[in-house]
N, C-alpha and C positions, 0 to 999 in steps of 0.2 A: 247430718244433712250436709254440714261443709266437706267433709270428708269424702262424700259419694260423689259430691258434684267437681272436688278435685282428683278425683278418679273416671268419674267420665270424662274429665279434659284431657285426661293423660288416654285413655282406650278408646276417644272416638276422637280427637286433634281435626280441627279442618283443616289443617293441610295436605292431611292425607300421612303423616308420621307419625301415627299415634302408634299404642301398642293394641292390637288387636285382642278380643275379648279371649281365645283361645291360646296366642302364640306364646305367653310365660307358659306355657306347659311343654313347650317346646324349642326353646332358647332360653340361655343362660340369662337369668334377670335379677340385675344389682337390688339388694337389700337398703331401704332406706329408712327405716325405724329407730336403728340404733347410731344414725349419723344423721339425719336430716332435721332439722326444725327443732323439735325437743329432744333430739337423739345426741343432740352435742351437748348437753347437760348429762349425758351419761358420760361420751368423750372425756369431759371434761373429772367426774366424779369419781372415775377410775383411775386417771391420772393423781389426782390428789391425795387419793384416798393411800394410793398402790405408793409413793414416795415419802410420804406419812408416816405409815405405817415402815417403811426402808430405814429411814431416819431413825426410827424408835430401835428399830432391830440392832443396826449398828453402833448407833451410843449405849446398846446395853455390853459390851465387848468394853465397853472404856469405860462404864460407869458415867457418864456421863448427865449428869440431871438437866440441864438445860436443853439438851436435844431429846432428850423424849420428851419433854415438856414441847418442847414445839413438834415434834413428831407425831403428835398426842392429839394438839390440837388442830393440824393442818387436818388430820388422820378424819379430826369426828365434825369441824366446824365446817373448813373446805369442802374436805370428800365427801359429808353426808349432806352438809346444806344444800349442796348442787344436786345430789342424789335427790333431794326430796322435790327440786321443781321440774325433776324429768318426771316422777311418780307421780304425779299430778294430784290428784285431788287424797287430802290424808285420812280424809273420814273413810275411802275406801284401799287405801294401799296398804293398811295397816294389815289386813288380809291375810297378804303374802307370809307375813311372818308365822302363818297359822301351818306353812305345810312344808317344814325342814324337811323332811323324810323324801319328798319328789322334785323339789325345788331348789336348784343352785344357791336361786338370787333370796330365796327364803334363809337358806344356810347362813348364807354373806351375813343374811342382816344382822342373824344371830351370834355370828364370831363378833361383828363391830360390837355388837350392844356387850358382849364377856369382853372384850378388848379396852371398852370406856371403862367399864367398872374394873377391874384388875388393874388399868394402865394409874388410874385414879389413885387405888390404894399404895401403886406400888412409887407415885410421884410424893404424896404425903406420909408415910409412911418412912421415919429414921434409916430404919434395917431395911429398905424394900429391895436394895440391890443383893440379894441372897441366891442359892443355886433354884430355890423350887421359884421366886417369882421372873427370875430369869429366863428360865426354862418354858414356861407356861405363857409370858409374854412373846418369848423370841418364836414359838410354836403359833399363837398366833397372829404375829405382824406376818410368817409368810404364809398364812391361809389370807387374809388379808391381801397382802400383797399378790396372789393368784388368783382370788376371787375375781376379779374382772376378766379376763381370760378367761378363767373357766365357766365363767356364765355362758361368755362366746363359745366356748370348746366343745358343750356337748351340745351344739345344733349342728347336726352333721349333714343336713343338708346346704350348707354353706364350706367347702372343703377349703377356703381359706382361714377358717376358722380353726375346724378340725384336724389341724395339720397338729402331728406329735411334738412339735418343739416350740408348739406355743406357751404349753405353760411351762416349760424351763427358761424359757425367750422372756415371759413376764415379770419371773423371778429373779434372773441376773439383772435386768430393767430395774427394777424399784429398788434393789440394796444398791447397783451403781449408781443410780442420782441419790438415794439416802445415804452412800458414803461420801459422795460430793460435797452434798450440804455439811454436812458434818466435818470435813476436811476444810470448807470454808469457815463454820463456823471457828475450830482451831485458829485460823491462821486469822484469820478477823480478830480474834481473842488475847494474840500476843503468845498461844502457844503453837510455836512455829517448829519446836522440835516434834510435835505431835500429828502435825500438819504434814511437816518433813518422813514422817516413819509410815503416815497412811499413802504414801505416793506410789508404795508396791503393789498396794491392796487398790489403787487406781489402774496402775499399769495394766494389771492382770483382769480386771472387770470389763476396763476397754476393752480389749480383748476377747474377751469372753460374750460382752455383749455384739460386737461383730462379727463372730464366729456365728451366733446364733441368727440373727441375720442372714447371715447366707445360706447360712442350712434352711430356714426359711423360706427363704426364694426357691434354693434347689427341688427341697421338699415337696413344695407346692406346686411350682414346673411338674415335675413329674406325679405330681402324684393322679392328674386325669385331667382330658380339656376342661374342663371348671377351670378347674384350678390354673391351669394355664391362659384362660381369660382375664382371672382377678389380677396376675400379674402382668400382662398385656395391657389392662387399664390401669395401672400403677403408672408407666410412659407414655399415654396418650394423652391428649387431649387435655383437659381442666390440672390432671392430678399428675402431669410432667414434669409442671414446675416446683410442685410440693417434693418430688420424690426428688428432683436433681438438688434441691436448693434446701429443704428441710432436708429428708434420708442424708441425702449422699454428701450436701454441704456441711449443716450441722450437726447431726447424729457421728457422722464418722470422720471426712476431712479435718475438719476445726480441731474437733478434741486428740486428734492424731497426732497435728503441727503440736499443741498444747502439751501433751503428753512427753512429746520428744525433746520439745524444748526443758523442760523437767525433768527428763531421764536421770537418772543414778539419784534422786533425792534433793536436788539443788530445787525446792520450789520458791513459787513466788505468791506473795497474797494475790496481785491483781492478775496473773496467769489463771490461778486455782478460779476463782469468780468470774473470767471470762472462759475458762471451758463450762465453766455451773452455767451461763448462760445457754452457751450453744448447746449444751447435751440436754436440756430441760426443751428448748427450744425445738431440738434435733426428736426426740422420744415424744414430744407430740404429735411432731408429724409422723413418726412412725406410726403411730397408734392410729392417726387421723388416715393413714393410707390402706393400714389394715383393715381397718372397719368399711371405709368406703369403697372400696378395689371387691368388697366378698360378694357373690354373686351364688344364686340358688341353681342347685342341680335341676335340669327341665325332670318334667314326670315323663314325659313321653319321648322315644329317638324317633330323627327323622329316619326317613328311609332312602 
């Protein structure tokens, strides 16, 4: 009942601005399920879940036990706890898990739930840094780490979504802030030559996660007016000040200065921890402008 009656204020508005009971069928109309109200617990659970699991991937390259320990649990406490108060009631979401075979977000659930149990054994476990649990973790932190994208990916009625470099865009996303943490953890630790050697493997992610970025944008521009609205609402209005000051401030600027000022290997602990800020800070509002800017194909062209 609450829901109908905040849907008749939105399609019959006395002002006379409302949206008309036919016109979503014929103009472009923003998606707000998965960013509004209880949608930002998804926001959010994706974020967590995708940096998590980043972290876990990366420290298996170095052996590392402390960071997939916390990769571990950012991965299933963070990212699933928030997941569970976007899914709302548990007596009935459990459901979901019942249909891998047609279901994205069924799949997800099922990689985290192989990810807790394996991540588990492979934390307690003496020998667990071997090539088969290696291999088999590192296989799925980036199903993990793409599972949020690709929930978004295949609703293709939403072409900001659908765009082909989302989920490589997801993937560089989650190992670049899960190498970050891990590069801070180093340098927090006192091992500062380890710290110093991951600054290539930053260099080049920056990088890489800017690159994807722009093909992004371009991608999307071109790929049909849809798509060219979602990004037109990226600079207007509410989500101007996110894209210049999140996007463009912290996702890219900041960690750029940051970067350069560290160029050839000379890091610094408090440099490495204020780019972990801005690019943590920067990669939510990316996320937060994706999700919110996607807007649905009309069914019907005007004439």
């Amino acid at each position: 009942m609450k829901q109908q009656n905040e849907l008749e204020k939105v399609m019959f508005h006395p002002t006379g601005s409302d949206l008309k009971p036919y016109e979503w069928m014929l103009r472009p109309t923003a998606q707000t399920e998965w960013i509004d109200n209880k949608g930002v617990f998804l926001w959010l659970a994706f974020f967590f879940s995708e940096i998590g699991a980043g972290l876990y991937f990366v420290s298996l390259f170095y052996e590392y036990r402390a960071g997939i320990v916390l990769g571990w649990l950012v991965t299933l406490i963070l990212g699933g706890m928030i997941h569970v108060l976007y899914l709302g009631n548990p007596l009935r979401a459990w459901r979901m898990i019942m249909k891998p075979a047609t279901s994205e977000l069924s799949r997800g659930i099922w990689i985290i739930g192989v990810f807790a149990v394996f991540g588990f054994l492979q934390m307690v476990t003496a020998g667990g840094f071997n090539i088969v649990f290696n291999v088999i973790m590192g296989i799925l932190c980036l199903l993990i780490i793409s599972h949020g994208f690709a929930t978004m990916n295949v609703i293709r009625a939403l072409p900001a979504w659908s765009s082909n470099i989302v989920l490589p865009f997801s993937i560089i996303s989650g190992v670049w802030v899960g190498q970050q943490i891990l590069q801070f953890m180093f340098a927090a630790s006192g091992f500062a030559i380890l710290a110093s050697g991951m600054e290539v493997w930053a260099e080049s992610f920056f990088f890489a996660y800017f690159l994807c970025l722009l093909l992004y944008v371009w991608g999307t521009w071109h790929a049909n007016e849809i798509g060219q609205a979602s990004i037109q609402m990226m600079v207007a209005d509410d989500l101007k000040k996110i894209t210049l000051i999140g996007v463009v401030g912290l996702a890219v600027i900041l960690p750029l200065i940051f970067t350069l000022m560290m160029w050839g290997g000379q890091t610094s602990g408090v440099l490495i921890f204020l780019r972990l800020l801005a690019i943590c800070a920067g990669d939510l509002a990316v996320r937060y402008i994706i999700m919110k800017s996607a807007v649905y194909t009309p069914l019907l062209e005007r004439n």
